[in-house]
NUFIVEX-512770 format. One record per residue (C-alpha): x, y, z; residue in three letters; residue number from 1. Coordinates in steps of 0.5 Angstrom, whole numbers, plus 2048, in hexadecimal, padded with zeros to 3 digits. Layout:
<drenza><u>X</u><v>Y</v><w>Z</w><residu>ala</residu><num>NUM</num></drenza>
...
END
This chain:
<drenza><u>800</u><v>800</v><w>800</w><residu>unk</residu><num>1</num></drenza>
<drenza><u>802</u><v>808</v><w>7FF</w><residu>unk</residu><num>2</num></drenza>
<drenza><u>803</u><v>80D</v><w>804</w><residu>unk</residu><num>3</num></drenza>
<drenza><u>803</u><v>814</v><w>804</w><residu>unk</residu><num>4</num></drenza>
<drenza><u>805</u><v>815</v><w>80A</w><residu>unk</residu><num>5</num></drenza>
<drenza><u>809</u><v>80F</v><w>80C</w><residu>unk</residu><num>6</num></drenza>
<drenza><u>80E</u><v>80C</v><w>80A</w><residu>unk</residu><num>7</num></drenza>
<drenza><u>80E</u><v>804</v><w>80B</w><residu>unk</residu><num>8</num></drenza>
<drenza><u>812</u><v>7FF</v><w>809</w><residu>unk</residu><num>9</num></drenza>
<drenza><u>815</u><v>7F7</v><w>80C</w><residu>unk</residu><num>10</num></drenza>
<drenza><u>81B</u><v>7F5</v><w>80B</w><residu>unk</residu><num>11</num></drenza>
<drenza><u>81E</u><v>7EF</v><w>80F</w><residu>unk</residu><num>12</num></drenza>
<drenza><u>818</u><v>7ED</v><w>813</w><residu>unk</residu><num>13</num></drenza>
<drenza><u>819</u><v>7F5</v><w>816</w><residu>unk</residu><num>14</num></drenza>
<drenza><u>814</u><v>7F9</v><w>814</w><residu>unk</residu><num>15</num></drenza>
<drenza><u>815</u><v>801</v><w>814</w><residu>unk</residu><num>16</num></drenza>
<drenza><u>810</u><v>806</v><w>813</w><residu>unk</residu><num>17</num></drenza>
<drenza><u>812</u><v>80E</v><w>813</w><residu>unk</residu><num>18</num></drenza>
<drenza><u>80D</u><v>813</v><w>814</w><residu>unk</residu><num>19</num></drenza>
<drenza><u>80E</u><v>817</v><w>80C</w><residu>unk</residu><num>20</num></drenza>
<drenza><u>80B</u><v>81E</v><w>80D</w><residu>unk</residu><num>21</num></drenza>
<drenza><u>812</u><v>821</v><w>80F</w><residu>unk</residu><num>22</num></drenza>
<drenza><u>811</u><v>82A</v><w>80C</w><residu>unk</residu><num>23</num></drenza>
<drenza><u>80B</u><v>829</v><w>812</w><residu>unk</residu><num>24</num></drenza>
<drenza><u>811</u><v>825</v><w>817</w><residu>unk</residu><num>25</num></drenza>
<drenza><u>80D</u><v>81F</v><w>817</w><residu>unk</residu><num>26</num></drenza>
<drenza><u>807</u><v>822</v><w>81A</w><residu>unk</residu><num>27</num></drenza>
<drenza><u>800</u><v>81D</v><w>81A</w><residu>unk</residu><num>28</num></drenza>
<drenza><u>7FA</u><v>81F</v><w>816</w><residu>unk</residu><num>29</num></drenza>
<drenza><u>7F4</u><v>81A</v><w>816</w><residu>unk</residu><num>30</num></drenza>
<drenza><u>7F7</u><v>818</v><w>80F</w><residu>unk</residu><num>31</num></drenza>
<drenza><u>7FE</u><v>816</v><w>812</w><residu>unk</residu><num>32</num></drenza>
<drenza><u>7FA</u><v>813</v><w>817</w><residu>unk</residu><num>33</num></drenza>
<drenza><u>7F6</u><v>80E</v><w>813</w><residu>unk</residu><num>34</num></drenza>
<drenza><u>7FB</u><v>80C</v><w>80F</w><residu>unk</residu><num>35</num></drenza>
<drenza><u>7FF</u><v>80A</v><w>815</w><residu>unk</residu><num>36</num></drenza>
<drenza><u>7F9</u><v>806</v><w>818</w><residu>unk</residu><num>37</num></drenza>
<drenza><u>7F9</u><v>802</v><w>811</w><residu>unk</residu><num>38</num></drenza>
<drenza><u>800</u><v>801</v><w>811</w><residu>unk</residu><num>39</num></drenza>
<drenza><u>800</u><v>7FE</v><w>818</w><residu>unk</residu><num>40</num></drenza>
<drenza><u>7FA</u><v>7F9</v><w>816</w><residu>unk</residu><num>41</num></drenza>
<drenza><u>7FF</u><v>7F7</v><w>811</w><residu>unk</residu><num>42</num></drenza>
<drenza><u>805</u><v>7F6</v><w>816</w><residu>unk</residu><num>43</num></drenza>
<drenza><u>800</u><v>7F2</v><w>81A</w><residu>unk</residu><num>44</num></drenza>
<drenza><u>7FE</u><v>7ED</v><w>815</w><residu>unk</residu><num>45</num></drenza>
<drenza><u>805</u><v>7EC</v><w>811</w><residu>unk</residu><num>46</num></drenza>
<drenza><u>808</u><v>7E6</v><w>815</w><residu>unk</residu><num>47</num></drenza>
<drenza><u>80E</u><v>7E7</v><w>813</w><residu>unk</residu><num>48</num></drenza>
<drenza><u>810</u><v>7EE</v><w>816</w><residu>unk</residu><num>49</num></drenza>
<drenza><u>813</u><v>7ED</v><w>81D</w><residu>unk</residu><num>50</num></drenza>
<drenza><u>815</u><v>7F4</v><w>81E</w><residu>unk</residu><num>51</num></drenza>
<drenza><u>812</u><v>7FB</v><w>81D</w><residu>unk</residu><num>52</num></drenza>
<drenza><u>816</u><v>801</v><w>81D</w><residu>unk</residu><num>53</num></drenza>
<drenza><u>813</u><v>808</v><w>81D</w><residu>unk</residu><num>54</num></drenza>
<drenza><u>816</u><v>80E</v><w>81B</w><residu>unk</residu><num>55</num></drenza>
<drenza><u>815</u><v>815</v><w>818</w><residu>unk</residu><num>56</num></drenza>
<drenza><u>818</u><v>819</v><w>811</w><residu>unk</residu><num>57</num></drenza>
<drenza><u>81D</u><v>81E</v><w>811</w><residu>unk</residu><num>58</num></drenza>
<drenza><u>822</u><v>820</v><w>816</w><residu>unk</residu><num>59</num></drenza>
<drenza><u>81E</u><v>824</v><w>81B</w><residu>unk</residu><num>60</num></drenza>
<drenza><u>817</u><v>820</v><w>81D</w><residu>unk</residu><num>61</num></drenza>
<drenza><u>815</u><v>81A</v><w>81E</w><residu>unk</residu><num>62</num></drenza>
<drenza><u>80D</u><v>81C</v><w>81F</w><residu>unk</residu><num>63</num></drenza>
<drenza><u>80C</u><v>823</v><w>821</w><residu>unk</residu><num>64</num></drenza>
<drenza><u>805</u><v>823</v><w>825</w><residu>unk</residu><num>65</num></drenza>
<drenza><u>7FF</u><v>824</v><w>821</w><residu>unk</residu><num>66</num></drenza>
<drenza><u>7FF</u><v>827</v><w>81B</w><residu>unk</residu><num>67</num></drenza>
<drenza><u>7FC</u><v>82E</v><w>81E</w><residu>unk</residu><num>68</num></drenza>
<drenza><u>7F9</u><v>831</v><w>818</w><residu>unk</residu><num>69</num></drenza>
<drenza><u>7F5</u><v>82C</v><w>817</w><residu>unk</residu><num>70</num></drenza>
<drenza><u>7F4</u><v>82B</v><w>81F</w><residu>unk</residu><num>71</num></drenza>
<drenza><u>7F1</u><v>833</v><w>81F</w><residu>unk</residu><num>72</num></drenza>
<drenza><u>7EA</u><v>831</v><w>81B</w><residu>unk</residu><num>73</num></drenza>
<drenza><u>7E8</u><v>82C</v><w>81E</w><residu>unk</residu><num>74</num></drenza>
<drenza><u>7E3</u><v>82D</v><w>823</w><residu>unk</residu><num>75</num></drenza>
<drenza><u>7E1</u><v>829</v><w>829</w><residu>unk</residu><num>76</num></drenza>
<drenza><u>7DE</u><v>823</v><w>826</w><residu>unk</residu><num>77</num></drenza>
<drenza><u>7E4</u><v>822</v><w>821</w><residu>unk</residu><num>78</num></drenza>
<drenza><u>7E8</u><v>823</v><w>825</w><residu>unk</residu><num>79</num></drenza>
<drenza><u>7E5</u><v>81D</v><w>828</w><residu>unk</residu><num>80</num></drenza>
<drenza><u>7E6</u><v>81A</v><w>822</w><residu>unk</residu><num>81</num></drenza>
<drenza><u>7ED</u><v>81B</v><w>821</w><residu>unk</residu><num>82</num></drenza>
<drenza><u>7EF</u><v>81A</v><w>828</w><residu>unk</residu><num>83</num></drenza>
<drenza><u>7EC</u><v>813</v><w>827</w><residu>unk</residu><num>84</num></drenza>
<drenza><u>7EF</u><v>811</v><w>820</w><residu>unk</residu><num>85</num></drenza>
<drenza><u>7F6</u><v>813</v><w>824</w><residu>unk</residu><num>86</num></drenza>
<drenza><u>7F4</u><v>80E</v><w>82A</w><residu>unk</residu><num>87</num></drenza>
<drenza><u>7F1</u><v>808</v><w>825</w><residu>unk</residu><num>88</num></drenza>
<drenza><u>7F8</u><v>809</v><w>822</w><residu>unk</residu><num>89</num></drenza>
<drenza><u>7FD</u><v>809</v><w>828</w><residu>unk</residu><num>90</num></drenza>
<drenza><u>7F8</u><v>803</v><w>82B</w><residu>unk</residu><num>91</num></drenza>
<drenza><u>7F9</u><v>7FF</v><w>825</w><residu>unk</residu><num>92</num></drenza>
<drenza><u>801</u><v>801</v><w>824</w><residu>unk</residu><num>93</num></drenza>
<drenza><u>801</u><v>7FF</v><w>82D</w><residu>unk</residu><num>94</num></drenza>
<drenza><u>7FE</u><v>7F9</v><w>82B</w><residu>unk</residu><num>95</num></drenza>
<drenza><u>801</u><v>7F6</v><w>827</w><residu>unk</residu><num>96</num></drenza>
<drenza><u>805</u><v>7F0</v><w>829</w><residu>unk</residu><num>97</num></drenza>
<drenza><u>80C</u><v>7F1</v><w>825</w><residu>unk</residu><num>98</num></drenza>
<drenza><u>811</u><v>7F5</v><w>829</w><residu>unk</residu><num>99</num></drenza>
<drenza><u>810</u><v>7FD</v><w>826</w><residu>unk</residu><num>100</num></drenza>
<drenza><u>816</u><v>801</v><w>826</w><residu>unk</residu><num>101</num></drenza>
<drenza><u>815</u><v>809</v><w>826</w><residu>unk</residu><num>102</num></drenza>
<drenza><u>81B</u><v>80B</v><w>823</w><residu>unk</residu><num>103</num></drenza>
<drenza><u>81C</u><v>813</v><w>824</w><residu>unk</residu><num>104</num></drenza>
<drenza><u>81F</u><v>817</v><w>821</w><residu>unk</residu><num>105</num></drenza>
<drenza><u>81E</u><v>81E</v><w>823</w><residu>unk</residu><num>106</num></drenza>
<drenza><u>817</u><v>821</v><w>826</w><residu>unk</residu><num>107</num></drenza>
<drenza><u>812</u><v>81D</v><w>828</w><residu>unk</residu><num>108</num></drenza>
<drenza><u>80D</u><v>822</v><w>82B</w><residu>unk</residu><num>109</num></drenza>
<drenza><u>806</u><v>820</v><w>82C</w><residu>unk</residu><num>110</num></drenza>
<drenza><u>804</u><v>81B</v><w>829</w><residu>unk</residu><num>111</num></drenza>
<drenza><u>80B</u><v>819</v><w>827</w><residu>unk</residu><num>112</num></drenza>
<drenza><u>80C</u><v>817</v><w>82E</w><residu>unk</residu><num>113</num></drenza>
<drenza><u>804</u><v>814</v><w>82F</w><residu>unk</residu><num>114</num></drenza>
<drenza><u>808</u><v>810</v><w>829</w><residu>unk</residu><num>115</num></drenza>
<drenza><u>80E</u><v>80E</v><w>82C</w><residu>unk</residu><num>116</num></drenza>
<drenza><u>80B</u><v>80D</v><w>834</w><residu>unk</residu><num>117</num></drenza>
<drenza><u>807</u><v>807</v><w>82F</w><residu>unk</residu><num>118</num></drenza>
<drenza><u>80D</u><v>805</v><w>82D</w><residu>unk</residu><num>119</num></drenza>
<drenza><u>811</u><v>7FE</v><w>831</w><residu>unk</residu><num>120</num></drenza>
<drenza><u>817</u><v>803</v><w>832</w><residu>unk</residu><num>121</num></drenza>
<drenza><u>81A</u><v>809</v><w>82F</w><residu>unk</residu><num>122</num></drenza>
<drenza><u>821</u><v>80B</v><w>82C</w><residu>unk</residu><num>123</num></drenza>
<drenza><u>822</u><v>811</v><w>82B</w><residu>unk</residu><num>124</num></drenza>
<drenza><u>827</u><v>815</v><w>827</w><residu>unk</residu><num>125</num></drenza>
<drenza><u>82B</u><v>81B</v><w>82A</w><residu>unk</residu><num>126</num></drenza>
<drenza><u>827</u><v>820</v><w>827</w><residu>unk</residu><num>127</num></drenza>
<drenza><u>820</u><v>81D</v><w>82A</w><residu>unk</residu><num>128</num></drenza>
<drenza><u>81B</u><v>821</v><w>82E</w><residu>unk</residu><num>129</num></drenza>
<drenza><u>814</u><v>81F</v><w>831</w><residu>unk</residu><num>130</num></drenza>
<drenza><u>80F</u><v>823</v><w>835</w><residu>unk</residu><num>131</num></drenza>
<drenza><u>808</u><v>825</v><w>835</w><residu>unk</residu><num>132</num></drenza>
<drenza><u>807</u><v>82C</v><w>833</w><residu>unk</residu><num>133</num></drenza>
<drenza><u>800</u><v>82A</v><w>831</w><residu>unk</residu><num>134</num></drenza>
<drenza><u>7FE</u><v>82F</v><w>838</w><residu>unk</residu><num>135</num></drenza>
<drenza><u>801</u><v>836</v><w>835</w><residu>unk</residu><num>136</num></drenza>
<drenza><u>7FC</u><v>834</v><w>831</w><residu>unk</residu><num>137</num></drenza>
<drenza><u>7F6</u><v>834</v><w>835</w><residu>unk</residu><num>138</num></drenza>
<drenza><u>7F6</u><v>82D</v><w>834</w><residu>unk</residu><num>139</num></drenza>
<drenza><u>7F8</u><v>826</v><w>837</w><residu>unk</residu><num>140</num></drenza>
<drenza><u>7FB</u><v>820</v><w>835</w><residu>unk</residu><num>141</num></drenza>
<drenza><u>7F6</u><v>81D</v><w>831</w><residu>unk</residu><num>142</num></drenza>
<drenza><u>7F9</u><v>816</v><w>82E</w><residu>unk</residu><num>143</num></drenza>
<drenza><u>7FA</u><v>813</v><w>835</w><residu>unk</residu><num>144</num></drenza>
<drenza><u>7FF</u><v>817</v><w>837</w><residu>unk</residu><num>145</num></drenza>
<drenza><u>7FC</u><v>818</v><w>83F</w><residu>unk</residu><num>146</num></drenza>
<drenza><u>7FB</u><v>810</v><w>83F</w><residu>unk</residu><num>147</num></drenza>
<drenza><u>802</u><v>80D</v><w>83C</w><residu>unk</residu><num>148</num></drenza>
<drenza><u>807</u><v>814</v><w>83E</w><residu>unk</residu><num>149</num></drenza>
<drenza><u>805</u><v>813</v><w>846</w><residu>unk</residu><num>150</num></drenza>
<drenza><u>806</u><v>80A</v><w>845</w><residu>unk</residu><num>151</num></drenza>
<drenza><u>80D</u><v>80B</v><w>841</w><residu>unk</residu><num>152</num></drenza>
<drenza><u>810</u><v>810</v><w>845</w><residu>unk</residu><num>153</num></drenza>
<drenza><u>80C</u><v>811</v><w>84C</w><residu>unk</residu><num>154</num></drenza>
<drenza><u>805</u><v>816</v><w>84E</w><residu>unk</residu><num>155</num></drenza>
<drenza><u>80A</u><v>81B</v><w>850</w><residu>unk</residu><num>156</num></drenza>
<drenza><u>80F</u><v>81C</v><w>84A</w><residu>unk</residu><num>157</num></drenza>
<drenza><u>809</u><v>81C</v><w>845</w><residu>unk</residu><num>158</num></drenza>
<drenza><u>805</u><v>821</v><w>849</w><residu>unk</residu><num>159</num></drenza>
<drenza><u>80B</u><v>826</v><w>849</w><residu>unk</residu><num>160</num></drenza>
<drenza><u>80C</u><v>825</v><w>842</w><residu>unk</residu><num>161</num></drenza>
<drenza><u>804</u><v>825</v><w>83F</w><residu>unk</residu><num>162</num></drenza>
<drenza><u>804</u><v>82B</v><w>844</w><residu>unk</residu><num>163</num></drenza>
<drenza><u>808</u><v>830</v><w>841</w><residu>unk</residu><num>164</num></drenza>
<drenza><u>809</u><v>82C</v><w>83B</w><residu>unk</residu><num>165</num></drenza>
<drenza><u>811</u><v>82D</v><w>83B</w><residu>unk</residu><num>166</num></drenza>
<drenza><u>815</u><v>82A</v><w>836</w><residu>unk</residu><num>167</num></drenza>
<drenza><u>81A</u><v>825</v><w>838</w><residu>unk</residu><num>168</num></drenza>
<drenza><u>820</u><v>822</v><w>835</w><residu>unk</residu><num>169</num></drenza>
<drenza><u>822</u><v>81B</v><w>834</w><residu>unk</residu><num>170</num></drenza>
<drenza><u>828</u><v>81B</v><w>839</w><residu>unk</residu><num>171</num></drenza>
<drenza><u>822</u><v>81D</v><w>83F</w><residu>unk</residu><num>172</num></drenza>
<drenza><u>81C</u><v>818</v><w>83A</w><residu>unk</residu><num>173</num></drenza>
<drenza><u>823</u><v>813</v><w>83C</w><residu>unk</residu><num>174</num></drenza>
<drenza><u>823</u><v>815</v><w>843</w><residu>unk</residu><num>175</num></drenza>
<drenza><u>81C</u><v>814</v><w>845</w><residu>unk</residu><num>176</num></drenza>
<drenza><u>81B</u><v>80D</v><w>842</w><residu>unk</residu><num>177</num></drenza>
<drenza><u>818</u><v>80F</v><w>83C</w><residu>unk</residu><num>178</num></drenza>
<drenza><u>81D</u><v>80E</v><w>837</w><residu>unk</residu><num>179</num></drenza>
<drenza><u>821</u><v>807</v><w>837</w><residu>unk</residu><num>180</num></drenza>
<drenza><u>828</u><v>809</v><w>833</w><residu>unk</residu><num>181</num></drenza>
<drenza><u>82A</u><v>811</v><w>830</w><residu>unk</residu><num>182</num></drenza>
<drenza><u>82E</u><v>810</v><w>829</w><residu>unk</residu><num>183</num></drenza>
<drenza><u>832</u><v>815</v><w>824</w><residu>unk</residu><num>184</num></drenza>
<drenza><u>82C</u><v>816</v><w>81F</w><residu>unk</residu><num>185</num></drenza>
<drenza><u>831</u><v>814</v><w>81A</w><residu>unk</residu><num>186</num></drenza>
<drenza><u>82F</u><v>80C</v><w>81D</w><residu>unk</residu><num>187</num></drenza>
<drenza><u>829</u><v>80D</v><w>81F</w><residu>unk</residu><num>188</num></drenza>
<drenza><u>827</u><v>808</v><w>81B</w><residu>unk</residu><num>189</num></drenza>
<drenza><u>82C</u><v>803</v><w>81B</w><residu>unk</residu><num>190</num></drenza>
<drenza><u>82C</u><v>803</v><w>822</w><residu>unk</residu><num>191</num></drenza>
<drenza><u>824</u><v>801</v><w>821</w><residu>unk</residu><num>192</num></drenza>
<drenza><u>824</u><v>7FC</v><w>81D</w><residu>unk</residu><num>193</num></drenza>
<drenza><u>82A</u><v>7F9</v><w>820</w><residu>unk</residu><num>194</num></drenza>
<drenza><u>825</u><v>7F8</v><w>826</w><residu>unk</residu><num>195</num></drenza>
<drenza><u>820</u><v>7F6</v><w>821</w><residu>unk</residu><num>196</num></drenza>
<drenza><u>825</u><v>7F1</v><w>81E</w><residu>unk</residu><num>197</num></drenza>
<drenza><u>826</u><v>7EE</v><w>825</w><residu>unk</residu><num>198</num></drenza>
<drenza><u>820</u><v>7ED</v><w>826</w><residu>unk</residu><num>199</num></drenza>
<drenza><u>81D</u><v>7E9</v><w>81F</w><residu>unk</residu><num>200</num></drenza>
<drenza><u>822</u><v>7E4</v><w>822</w><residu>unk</residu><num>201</num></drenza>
<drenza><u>81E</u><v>7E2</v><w>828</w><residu>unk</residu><num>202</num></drenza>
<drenza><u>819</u><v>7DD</v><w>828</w><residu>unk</residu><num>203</num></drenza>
<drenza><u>812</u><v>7E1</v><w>824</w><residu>unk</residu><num>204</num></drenza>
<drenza><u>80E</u><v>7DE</v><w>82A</w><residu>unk</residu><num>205</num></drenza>
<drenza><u>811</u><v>7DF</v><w>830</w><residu>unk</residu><num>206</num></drenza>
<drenza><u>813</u><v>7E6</v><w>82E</w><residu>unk</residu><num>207</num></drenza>
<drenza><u>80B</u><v>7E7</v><w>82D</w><residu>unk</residu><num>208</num></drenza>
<drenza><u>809</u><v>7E3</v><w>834</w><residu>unk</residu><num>209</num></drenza>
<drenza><u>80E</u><v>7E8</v><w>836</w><residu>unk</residu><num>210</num></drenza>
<drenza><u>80C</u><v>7EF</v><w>834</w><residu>unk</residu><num>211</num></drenza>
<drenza><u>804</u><v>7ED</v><w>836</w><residu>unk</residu><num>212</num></drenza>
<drenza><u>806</u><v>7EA</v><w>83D</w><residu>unk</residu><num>213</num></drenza>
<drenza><u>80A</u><v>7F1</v><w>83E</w><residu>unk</residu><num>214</num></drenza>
<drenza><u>804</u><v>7F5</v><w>83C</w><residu>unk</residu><num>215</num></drenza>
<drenza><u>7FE</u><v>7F1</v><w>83E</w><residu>unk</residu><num>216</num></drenza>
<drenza><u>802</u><v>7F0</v><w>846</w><residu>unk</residu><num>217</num></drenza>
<drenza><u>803</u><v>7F8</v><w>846</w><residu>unk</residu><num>218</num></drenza>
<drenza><u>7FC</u><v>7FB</v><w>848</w><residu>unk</residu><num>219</num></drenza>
<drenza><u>7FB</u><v>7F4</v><w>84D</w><residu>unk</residu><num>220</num></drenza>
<drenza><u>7FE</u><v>7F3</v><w>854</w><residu>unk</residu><num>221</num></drenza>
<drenza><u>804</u><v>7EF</v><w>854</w><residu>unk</residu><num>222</num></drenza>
<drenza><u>800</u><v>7E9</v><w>856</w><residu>unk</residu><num>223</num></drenza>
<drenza><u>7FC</u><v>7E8</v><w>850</w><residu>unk</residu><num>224</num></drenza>
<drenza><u>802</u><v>7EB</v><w>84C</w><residu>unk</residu><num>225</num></drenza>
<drenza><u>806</u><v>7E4</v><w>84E</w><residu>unk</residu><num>226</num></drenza>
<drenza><u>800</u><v>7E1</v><w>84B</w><residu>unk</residu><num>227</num></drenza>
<drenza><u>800</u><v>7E4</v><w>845</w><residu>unk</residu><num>228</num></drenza>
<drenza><u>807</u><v>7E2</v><w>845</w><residu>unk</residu><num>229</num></drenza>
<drenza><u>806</u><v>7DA</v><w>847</w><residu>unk</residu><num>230</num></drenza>
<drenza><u>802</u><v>7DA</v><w>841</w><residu>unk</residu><num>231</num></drenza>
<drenza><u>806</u><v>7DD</v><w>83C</w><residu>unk</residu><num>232</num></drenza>
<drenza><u>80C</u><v>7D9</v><w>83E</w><residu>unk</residu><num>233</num></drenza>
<drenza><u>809</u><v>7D2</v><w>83D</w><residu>unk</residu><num>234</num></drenza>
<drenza><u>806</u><v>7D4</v><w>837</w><residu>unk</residu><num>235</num></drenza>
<drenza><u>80C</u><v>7D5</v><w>834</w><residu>unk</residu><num>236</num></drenza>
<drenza><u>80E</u><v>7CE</v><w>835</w><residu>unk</residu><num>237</num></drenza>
<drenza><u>80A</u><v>7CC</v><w>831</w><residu>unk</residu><num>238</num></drenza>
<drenza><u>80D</u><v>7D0</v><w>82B</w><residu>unk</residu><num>239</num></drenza>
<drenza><u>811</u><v>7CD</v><w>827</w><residu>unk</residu><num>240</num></drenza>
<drenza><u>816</u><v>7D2</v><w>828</w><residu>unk</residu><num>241</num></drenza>
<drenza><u>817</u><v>7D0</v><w>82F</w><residu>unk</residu><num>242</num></drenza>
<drenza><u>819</u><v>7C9</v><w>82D</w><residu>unk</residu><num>243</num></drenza>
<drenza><u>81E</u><v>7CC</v><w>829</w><residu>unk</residu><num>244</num></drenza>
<drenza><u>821</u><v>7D1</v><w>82E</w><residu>unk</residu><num>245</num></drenza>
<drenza><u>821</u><v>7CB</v><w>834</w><residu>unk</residu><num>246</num></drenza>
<drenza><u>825</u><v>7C6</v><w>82F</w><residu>unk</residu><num>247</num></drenza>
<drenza><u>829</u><v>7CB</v><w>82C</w><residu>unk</residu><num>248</num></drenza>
<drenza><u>82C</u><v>7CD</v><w>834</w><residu>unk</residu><num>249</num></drenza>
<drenza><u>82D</u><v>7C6</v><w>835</w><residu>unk</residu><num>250</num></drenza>
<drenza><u>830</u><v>7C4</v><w>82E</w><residu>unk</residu><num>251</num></drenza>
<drenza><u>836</u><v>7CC</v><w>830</w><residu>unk</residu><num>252</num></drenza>
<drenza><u>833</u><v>7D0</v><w>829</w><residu>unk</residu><num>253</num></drenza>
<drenza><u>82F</u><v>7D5</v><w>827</w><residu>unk</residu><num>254</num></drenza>
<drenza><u>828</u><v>7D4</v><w>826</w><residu>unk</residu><num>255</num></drenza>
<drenza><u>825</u><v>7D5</v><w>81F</w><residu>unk</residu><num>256</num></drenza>
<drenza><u>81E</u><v>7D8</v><w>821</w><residu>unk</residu><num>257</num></drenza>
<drenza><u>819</u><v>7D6</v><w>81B</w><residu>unk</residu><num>258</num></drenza>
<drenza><u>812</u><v>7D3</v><w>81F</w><residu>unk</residu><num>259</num></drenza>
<drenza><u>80D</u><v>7D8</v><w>81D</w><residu>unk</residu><num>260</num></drenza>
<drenza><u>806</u><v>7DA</v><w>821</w><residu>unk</residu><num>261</num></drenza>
<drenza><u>803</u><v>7D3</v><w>821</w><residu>unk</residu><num>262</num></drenza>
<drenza><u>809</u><v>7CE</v><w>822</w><residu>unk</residu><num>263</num></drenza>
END
């Protein structure tokens, strides 16, 4: 399929989608937004991609918030409307049973930060930003910011910067947790699909079973968590991955995971 404002592609089991509207910093109107939502569903039924990196055009931004000329004609019930578009793509993007990279490579404000908290973990380029400025615009975080910012980086931390909508950089985003490596922008990307090679190298279900347990065991207590845990991990037994990596160990070489989602 053709997009007009992503751009996507899969190469090596890795898919990488980078937002394409690079004169407007990368900015989310609804048209980037369903196309991104499209885009996702085809990540979501294509067996053969393991991994999905995110990344933005250009040299400035990864996603700088919401396309404000747009944003400004709305009235209230379109802006219901476009604040449920944005939460139906970040849910699915969430939801999806793949790991997600966000790789950022310059401002990811707004939106652009709703994206990457959705992401499984954040590599950041020296150059990158994240905040939610969306208050000095009379406006709050309307994509799942004040849900996923307080769960990421602690209620506290989420309401000084969704309050004074202050701009912060990849060093403190670093600091607080938000983000798990800081690279040369220049090796943003490799240093992303190294990771994402890495991880298509393990075995499809036990990476899987890993992500949902994680996720699914976050909103429980902890003993329920455990729980979900017990269930993941013997379900994995019965993945013919499983068998592989258990005989490999004992024969001293390498596993070669090739089971997929039903053996």
């Amino acid at each position: 399929m053709s997009y007009n404002n992503i751009i996507f592609k899969v190469e090596n089991n890795v898919a990488t989608l980078t937002f394409n509207r690079p004169k407007a910093l990368n900015a989310l109107n609804n048209e980037l937004i369903g196309e991104l939502y499209t885009a996702l569903e085809a990540v979501q039924h294509n067996e053969e991609i393991r991994v999905l990196i995110l990344t933005g055009a250009g040299e400035k931004s990864f996603v700088a918030g919401a396309d404000i000329s747009e944003l400004a004609t709305f009235n209230p019930l379109q802006a219901k409307k476009f604040a449920e578009l944005g939460h139906r793509a970040i849910n699915k993007l969430q939801e999806l049973p793949i790991p997600v990279i966000a790789a950022v490579n310059g401002f990811a404000l707004g939106g652009g930060s709703e994206i990457a908290l959705a992401s499984d973990f954040i590599y950041a380029s020296e150059n990158a930003k994240f905040g939610f400025p969306e208050i000095n615009l009379g406006l709050i975080p309307g994509f799942g910011g004040t849900q996923r910012a307080p769960r990421q980086i602690g209620k506290n931390m989420a309401k000084e910067m969704i309050f004074t909508g202050k701009i912060i950089s990849a060093r403190d985003a670093f600091d607080m947790g938000m983000v798990n490596k800081i690279t040369p922008p220049e090796t943003l990307m490799e240093d992303a699909l190294k990771t994402a090679g890495m991880i298509v190298l393990k075995g499809k279900t036990s990476v899987r079973a890993a992500k949902q347990a994680i996720n699914n065991g976050m909103d429980t207590d902890l003993a329920t968590g455990c729980k979900i845990e017990i269930d993941a991990f013997s379900l994995c037994m019965a993945s013919q991955d499983a068998r592989e990596g258990t005989t490999a160990f004992l024969e001293k070489r390498k596993p070669e995971f090739k089971g997929d989602l039903c053996k």
